[in-house]
C-alpha positions as CSV (number, residue, x, y, z in Angstrom):
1,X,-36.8,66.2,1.8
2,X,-40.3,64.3,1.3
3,X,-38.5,61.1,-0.2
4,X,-40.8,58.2,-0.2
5,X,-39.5,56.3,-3.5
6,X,-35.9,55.3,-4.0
7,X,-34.0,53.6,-6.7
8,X,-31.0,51.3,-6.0
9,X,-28.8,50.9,-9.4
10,X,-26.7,47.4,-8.2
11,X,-26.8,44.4,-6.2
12,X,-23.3,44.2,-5.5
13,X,-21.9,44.9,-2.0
14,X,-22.5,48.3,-2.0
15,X,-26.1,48.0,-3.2
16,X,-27.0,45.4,-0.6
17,X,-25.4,47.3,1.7
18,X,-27.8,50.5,0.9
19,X,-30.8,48.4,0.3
20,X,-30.6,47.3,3.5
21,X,-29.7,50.2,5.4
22,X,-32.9,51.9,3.2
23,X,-35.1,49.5,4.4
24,X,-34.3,49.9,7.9
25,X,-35.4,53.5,7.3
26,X,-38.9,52.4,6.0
27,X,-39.3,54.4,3.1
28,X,-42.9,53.7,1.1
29,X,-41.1,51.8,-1.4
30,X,-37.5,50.5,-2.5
31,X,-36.9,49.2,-5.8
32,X,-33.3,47.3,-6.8
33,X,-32.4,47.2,-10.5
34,X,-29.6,44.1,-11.1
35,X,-28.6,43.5,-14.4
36,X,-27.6,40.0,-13.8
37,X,-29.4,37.1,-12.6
38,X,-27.6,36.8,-9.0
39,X,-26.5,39.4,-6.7
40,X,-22.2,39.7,-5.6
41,X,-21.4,42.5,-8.6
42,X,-17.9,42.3,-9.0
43,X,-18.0,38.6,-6.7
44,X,-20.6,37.6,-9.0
45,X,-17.7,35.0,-11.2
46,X,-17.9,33.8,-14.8
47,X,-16.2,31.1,-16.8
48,X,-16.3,33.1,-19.7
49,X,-14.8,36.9,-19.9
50,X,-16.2,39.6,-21.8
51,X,-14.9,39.2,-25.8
52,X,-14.4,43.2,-26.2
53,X,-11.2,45.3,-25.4
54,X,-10.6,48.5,-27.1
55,X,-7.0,49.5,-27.2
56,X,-5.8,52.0,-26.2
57,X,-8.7,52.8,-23.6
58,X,-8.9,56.2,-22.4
59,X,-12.7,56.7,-22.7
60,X,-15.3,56.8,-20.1
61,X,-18.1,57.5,-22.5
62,X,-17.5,54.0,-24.3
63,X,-20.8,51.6,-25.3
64,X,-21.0,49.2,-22.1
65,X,-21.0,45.6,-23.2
66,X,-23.4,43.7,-24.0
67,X,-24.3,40.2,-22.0
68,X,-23.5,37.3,-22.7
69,X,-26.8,35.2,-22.8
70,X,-26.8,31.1,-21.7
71,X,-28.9,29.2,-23.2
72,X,-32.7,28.7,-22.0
73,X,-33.9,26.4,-19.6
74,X,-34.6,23.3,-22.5
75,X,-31.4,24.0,-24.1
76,X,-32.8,26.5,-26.7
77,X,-33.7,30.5,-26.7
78,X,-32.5,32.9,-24.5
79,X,-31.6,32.3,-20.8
80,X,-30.4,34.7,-18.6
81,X,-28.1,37.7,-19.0
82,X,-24.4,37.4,-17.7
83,X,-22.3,40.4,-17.9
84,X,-18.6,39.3,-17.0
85,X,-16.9,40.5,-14.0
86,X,-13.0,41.2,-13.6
87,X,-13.3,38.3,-11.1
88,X,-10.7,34.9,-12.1
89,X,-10.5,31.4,-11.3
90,X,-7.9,31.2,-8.4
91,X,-8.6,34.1,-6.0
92,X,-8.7,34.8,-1.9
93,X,-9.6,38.2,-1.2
94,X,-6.2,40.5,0.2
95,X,-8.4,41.2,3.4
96,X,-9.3,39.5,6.3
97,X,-12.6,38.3,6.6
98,X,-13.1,39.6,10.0
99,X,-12.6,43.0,8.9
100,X,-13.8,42.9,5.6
101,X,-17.6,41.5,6.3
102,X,-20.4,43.5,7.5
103,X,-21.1,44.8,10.8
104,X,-24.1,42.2,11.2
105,X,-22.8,39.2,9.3
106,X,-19.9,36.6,10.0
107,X,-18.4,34.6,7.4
108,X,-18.7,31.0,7.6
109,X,-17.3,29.0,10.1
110,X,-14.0,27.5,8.5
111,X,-13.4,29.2,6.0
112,X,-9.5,30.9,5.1
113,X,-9.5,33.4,7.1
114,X,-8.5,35.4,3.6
115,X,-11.4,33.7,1.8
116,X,-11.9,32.3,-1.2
117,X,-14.2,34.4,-4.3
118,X,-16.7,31.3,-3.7
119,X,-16.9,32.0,-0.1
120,X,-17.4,35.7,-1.0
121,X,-19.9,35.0,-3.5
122,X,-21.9,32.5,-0.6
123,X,-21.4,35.1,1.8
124,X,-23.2,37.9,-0.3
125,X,-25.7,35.9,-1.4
126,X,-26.5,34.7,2.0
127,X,-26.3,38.6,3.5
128,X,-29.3,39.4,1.0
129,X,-32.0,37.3,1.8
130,X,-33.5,39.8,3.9
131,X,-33.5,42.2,0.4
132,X,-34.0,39.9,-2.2
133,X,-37.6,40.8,-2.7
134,X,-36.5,44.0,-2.8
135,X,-34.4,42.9,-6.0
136,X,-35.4,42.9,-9.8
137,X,-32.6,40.7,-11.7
138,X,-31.9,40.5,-15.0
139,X,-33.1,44.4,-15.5
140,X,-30.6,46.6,-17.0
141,X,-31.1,50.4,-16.2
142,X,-31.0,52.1,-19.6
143,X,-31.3,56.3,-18.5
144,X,-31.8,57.9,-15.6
145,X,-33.4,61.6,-15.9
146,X,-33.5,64.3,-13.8
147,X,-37.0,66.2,-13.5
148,X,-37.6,69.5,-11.8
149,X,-41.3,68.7,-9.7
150,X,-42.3,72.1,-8.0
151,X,-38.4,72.6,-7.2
152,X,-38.0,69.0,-5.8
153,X,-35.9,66.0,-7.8
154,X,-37.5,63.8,-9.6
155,X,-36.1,61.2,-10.7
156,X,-37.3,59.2,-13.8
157,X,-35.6,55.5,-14.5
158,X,-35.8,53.6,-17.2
159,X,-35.1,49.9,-17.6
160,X,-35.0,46.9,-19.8
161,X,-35.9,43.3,-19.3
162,X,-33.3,41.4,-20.3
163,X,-34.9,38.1,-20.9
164,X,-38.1,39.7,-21.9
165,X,-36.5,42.9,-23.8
166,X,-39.7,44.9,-22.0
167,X,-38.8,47.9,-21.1
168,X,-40.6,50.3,-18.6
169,X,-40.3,54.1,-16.8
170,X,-41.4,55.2,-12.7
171,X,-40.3,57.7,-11.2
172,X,-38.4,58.3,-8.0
173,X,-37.8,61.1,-5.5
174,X,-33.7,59.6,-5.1
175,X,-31.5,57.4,-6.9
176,X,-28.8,55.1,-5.4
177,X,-25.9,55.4,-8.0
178,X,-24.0,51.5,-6.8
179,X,-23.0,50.4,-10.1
180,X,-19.7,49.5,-9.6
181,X,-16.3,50.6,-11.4
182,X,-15.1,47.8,-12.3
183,X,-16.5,47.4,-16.2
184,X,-14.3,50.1,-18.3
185,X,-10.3,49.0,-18.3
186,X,-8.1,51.6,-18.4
187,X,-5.1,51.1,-21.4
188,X,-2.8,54.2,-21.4
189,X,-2.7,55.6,-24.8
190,X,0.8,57.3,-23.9
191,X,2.9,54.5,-24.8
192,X,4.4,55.4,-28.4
193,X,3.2,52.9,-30.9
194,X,0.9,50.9,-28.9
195,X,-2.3,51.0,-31.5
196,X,0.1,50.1,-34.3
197,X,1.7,47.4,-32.2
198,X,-2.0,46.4,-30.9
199,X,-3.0,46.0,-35.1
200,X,0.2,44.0,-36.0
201,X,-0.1,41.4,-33.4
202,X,-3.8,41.9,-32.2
203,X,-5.0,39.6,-29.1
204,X,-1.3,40.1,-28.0
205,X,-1.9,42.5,-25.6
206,X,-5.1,42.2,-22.8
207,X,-5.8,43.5,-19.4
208,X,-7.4,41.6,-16.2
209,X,-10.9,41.9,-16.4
210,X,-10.4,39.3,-19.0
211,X,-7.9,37.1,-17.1
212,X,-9.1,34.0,-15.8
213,X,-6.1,31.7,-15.5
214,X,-2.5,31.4,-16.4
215,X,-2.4,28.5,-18.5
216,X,-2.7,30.4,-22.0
217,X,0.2,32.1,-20.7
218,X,2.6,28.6,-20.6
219,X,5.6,28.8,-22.3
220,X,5.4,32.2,-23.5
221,X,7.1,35.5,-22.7
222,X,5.0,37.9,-20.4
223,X,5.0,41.8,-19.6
224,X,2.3,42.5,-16.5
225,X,1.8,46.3,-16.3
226,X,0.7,47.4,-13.0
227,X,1.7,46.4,-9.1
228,X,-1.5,46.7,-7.8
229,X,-2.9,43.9,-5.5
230,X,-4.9,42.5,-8.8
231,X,-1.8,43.2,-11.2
232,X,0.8,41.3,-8.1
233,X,-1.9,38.0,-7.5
234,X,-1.6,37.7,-11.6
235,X,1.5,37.9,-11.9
236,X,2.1,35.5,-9.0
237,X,-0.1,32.9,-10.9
238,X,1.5,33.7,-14.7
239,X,5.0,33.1,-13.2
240,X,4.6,29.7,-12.7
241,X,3.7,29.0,-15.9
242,X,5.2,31.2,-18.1
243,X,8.7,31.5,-19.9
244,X,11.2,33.2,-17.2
245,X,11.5,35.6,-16.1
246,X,8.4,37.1,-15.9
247,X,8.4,40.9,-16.4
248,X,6.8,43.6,-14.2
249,X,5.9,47.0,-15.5
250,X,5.1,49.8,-13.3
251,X,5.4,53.5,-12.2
252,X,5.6,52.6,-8.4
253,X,8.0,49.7,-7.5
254,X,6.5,46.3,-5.6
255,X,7.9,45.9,-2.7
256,X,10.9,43.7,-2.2
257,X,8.8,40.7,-0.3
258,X,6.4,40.9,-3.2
259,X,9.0,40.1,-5.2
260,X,10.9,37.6,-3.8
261,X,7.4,35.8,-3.1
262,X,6.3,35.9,-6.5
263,X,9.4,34.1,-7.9
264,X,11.5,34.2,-11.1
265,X,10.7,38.4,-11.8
266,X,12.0,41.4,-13.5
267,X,11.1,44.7,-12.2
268,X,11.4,47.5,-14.9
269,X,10.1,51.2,-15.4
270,X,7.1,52.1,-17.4
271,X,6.8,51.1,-20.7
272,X,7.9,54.0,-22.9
273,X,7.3,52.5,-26.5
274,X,6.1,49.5,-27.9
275,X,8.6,47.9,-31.3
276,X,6.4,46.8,-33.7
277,X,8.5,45.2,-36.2
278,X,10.4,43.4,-33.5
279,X,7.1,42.5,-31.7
280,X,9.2,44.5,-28.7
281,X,9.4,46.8,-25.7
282,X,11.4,50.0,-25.0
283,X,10.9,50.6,-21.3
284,X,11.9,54.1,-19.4
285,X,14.5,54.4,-16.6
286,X,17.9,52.0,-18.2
287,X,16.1,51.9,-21.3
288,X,16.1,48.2,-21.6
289,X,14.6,46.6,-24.4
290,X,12.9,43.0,-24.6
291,X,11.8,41.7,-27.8
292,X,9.6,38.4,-29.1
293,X,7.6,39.3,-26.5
294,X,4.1,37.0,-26.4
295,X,1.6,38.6,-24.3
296,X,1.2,42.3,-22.8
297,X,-1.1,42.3,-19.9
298,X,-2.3,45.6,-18.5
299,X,-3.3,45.9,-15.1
300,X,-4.0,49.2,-14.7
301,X,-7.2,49.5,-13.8
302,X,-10.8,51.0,-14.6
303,X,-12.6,54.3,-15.4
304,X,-15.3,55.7,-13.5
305,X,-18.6,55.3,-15.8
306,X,-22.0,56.0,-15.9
307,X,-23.9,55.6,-19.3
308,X,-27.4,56.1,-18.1
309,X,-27.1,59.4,-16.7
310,X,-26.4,62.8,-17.7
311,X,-26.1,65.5,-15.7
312,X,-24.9,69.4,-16.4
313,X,-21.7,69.8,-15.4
314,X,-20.9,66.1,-15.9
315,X,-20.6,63.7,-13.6
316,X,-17.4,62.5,-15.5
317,X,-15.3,63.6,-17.6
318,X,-11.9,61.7,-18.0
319,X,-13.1,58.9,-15.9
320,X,-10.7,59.1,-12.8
321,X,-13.1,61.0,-10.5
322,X,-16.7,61.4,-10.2
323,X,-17.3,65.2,-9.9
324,X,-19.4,67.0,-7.6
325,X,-19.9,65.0,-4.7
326,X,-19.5,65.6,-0.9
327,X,-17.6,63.1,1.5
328,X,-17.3,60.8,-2.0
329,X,-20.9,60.0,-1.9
330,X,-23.7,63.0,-2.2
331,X,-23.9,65.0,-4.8
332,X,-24.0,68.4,-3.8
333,X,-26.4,70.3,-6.0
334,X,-28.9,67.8,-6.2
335,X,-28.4,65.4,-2.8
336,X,-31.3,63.0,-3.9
337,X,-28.7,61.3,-5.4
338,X,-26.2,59.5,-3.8
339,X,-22.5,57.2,-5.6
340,X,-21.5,54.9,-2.7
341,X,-18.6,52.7,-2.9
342,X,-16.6,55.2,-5.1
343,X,-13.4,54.9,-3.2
344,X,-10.6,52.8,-3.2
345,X,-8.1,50.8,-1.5
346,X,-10.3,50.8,1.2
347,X,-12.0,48.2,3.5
348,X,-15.2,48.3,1.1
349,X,-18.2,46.5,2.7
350,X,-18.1,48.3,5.8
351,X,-17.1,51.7,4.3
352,X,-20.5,51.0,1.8
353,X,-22.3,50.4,5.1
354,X,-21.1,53.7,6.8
355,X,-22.2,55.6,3.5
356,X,-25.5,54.3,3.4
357,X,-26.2,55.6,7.2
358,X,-26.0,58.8,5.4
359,X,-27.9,58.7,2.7
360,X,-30.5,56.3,4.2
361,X,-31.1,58.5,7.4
362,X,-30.7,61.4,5.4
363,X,-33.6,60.9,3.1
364,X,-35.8,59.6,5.7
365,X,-36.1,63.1,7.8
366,X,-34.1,61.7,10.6
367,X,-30.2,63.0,9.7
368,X,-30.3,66.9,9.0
369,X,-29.1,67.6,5.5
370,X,-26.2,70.3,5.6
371,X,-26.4,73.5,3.9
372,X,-25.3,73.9,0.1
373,X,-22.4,75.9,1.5
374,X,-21.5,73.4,4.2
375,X,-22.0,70.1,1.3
376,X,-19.2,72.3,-1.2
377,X,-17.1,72.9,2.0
378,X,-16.8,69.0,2.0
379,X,-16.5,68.6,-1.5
380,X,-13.2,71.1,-1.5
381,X,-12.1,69.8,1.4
382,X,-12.0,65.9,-0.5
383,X,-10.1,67.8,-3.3
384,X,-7.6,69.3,-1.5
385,X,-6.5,66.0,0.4
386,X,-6.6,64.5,-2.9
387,X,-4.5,63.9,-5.6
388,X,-5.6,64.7,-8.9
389,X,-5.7,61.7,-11.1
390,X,-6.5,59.3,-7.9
391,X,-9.3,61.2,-6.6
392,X,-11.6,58.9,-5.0
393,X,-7.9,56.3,-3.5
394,X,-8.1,57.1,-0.1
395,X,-4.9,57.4,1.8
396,X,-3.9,54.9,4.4
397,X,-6.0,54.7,7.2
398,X,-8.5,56.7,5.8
399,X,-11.4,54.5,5.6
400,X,-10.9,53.9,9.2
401,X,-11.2,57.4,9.8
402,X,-14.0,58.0,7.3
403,X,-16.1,55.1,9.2
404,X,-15.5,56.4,12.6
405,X,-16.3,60.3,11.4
406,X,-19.1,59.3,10.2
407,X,-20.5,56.5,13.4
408,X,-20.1,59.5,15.5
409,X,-21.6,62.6,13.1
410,X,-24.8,59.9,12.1
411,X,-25.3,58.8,15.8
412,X,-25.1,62.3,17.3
413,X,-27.2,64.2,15.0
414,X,-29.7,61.6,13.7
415,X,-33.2,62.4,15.4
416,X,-35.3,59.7,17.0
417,X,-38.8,58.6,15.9
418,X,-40.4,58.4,19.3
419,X,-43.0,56.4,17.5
420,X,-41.1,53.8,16.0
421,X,-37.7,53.4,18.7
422,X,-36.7,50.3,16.1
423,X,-36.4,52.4,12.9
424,X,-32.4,52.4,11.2
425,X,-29.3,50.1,11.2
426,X,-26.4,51.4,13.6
427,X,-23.8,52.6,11.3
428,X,-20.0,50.4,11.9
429,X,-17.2,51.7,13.7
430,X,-14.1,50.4,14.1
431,X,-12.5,49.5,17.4
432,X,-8.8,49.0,18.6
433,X,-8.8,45.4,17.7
434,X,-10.3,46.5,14.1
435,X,-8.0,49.3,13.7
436,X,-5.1,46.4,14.6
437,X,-6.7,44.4,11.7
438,X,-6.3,47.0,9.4
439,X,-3.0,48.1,10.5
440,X,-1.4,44.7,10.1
441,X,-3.6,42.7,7.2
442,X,-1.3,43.1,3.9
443,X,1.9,41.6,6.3
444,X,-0.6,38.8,7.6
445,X,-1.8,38.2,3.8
446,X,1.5,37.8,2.2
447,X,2.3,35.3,5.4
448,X,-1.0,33.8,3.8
449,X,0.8,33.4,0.4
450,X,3.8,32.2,2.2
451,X,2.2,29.0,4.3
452,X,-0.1,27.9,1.4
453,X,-3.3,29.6,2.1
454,X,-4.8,27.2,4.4
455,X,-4.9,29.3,7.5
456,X,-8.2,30.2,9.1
457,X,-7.3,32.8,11.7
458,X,-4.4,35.5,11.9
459,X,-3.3,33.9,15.0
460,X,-2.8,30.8,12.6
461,X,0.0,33.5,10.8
462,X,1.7,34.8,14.1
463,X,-0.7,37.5,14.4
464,X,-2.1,37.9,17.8
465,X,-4.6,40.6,19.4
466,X,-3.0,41.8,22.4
467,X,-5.6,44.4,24.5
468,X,-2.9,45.8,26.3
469,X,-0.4,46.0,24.0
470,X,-2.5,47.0,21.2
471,X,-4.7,49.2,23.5
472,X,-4.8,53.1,22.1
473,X,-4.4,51.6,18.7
474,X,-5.2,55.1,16.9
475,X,-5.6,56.1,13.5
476,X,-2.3,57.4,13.1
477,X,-1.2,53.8,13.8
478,X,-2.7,52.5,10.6
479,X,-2.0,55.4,8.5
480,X,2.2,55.2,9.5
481,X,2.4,51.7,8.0
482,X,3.9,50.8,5.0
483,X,1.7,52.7,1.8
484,X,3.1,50.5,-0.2
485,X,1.4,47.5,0.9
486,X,-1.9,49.1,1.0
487,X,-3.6,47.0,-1.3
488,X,-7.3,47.1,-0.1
489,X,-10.3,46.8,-2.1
């Protein structure tokens, strides 16, 4: 493929993850654009949300927000760019740190063994001192263009200074798309009534990215929509505060534990209108009806985005897939281009790891690339054990099996560089004891809940790694737990 020049879009896990894995691979040059001023993406936590919500929101194609700029270093001018993350106040990750970190990095010593977003935020910042001067913060990239070069990609990427406002073009021979999903909310426009309701009480209804904390719930009647692990952690920390009951709306039902942990909560169906005059809510199933309601807050997630780049047929369309991609990561007409970290409720960091083996050894000569025909094989194979609106939400167990699929495909076929024996990162694979881990985290995280978060190991929560017992731990192990609690990512 001749690839000497790549372009990482993100700093987040997943960017790290493929700059490092890149580097490894020695390409001539590796540049990372990060449009903040600190690495962590969706880790990366600020005080202040994003001011902006349009509702309903159905539209990929929207205007991405603009930062929010501190002020300089003496007080005055412009300081450094901050584009607010989903990420709140009060927040332990749902996974176990000995699972969730990277194949080559431990957590801190002491820390919960479900850790805190600070010790997150530490842990990724500490993780990318061997990239960092690979990294250009505070550089926003603006358009990303394809160019046809004597039938090779080309890649040319445009950025912006954001403390400067200088903006500037090179060109690249492939692009790492790690972005993120987790800046366009989702907001239904199916309810009945909900922009008329949303212009007679505006600021009543919200969704997560802008939580932060409960308090400007207190005392006030709340609807969460969505049982999702962000939507469930919310509503755990609204209840406390908030007028009882507190009222959960969803299309799949929480799981009875949940429930009963969270405290004083209704369950009801979906919303099916929203009462205007009576500042109110029809919901479907019983057709119950609650009105004087104070706040509406949508958890239901984000759309897949990418405003820089343009590509015939489209990348997106509606926002809940990313179209044209093999194994959920290489696109297949034109595999200089790679959209790690697409999937979810997954394991993430070492699932962005595994997908950056392939890319990263790929593009460096030393991983064969398949055929068209094989890389459209994959991509119907991905759509057929898919459903259609959750494309990229991997079924239980599958990020184990994806990781594992892809240590042994990388490892068997990857060619060796008898002049350089050092060159490449070993790509993860999971273990029994790992595949234990994932089999049993969401039971040992609401345990978590339960004690008051203080515990540092699983065995601290009655959950203890038994070889023999645990021995031939399979796939099929993981994937027959409960789906319901599958929460990852």
């Amino acid at each position: 493929m001749n690839i000497s020049r790549v372009a990482v879009i993100g700093a987040g896990p997943t960017g790290l993850a493929a700059a490092k894995h890149l580097l490894a691979e020695k390409f001539q040059r590796i540049d990372v654009f990060e449009k903040q001023s600190e690495v962590g993406g969706v880790w990366y936590y600020s005080a202040k949300p994003s001011g902006t919500l349009k509702i309903p929101q159905t539209n990929p194609h929207v205007s991405p927000d603009a930062p929010i700029y501190a002020p300089g270093e003496n007080g005055d001018g412009k300081g450094k760019p901050l584009f607010p993350s989903p990420m709140y106040d009060d927040l332990n990750t749902n996974i176990p740190h000995t699972i969730m970190k990277y194949s080559d990095l431990a957590f801190r010593d002491g820390c919960e063994i479900f850790p805190t977003r600070q010790d997150v935020q530490e842990y990724l910042v500490k993780y990318a001192r061997d990239v960092r001067h690979l990294i250009k913060f505070s550089t926003q990239v603006i358009n990303v263009a394809l160019r046809q070069d004597k039938q090779r990609d080309q890649w040319d990427v445009s950025t912006k200074d954001l403390v400067t406002g200088k903006e500037a073009q090179d060109t690249y021979d492939a692009v790492v798309v790690a972005s993120g999903h987790y800046s366009t909310p989702y907001i239904p426009d199916s309810i009945k009534n909900i922009t008329e309701f949303n212009a007679a009480h505006p600021g009543l209804i919200s969704h997560s990215k802008l939580y932060r904390n409960a308090e400007p719930y207190r005392d006030k009647k709340v609807v969460v929509v969505g049982t999702g692990a962000s939507g469930l952690d919310i509503a755990s920390q609204i209840q406390r505060v908030c007028k009882p009951p507190l009222i959960i709306s969803a299309q799949t039902e929480a799981p009875t534990e949940t429930l009963q942990h969270i405290g004083n909560v209704e369950q009801r169906g979906q919303i099916k209108r929203f009462l205007v005059e009576e500042r109110g809510i029809e919901f479907e199933g019983d057709g119950h009806i609650e009105i004087d309601v104070d706040a509406v807050l949508f958890s239901t997630g984000y759309l897949f985005t990418f405003p820089f780049l343009t590509l015939d047929p489209p990348l997106v369309t509606d926002g809940r897939k990313v179209h044209g991609l093999a194994k959920h990561v290489l696109h297949v007409r034109h595999p200089t281009l790679a959209f790690p970290g697409l999937p979810i409720k997954v394991i993430p960091f070492p699932l962005a790891e595994s997908q950056a083996s392939i890319f990263s050894r790929m593009w460096s000569g030393r991983l064969p690339l398949p055929s068209r025909e094989t890389l459209q094989a994959w991509e119907r194979a991905d759509a057929d054990a898919a459903t259609p609106d959750k494309y990229h939400v991997f079924p239980k167990g599958g990020d184990g099996r994806y990781i594992n699929e892809v240590h042994e495909w990388v490892t068997r076929d990857t060619k060796k560089k008898a002049e350089d024996d050092d060159v490449g990162r070993e790509p993860p694979y999971w273990d029994g004891e790992l595949l234990w881990q994932r089999s049993i985290y969401a039971e040992a995280k609401m345990q978590f809940e339960k004690t008051g978060r203080r515990a540092k190991t699983l065995e601290e929560l009655g959950f203890r790694y038994e070889p023999k017992e645990a021995e031939g731990t399979s796939l099929e192990d993981v994937e027959g737990t409960d789906p319901q609690l599958d929460v990852a990512g």
